[in-house]
C-alpha positions as CSV (number, residue, x, y, z in Angstrom):
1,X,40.3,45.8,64.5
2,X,43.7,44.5,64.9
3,X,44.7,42.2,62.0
4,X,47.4,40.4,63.5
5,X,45.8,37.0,64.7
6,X,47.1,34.7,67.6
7,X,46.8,31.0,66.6
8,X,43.4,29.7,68.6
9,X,44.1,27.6,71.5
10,X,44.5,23.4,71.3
11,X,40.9,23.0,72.3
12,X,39.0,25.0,69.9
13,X,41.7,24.5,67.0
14,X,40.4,22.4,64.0
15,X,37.5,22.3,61.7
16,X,35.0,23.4,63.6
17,X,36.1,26.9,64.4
18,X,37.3,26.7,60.4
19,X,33.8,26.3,59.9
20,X,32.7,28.7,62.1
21,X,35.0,31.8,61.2
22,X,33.9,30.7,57.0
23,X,30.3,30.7,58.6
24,X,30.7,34.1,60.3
25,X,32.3,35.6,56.8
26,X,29.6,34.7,54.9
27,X,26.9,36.1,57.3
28,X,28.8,39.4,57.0
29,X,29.1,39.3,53.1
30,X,25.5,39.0,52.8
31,X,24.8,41.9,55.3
32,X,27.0,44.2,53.4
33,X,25.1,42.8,50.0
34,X,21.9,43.9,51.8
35,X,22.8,47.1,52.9
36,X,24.2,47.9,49.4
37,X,21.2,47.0,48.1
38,X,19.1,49.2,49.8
39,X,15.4,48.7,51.4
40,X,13.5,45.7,50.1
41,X,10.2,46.1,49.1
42,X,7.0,44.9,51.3
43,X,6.2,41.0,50.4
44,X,2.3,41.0,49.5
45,X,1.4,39.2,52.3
46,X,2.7,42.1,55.0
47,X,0.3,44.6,56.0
């Protein structure tokens, strides 16, 4: 992925997108947590 960023343009610059990118960031932390992790196993209720 190329690492150098271009600033956003006016209309989507602010703290949404701030938000969104943090958002985004998190989401993939948590997936790599989980596929360090390994396979969870079944809850009780699944059959």
């Amino acid at each position: 992925m190329n690492e150098t960023m271009t600033p956003p343009p006016e209309w989507c610059a602010g703290t949404d997108l701030d938000n969104f990118v943090l958002l985004l960031n998190g989401l993939k932390q948590s997936l790599d947590q989980d596929l360090r992790d390994g396979p969870r196993p079944a809850a009780a209720g699944d059959r």
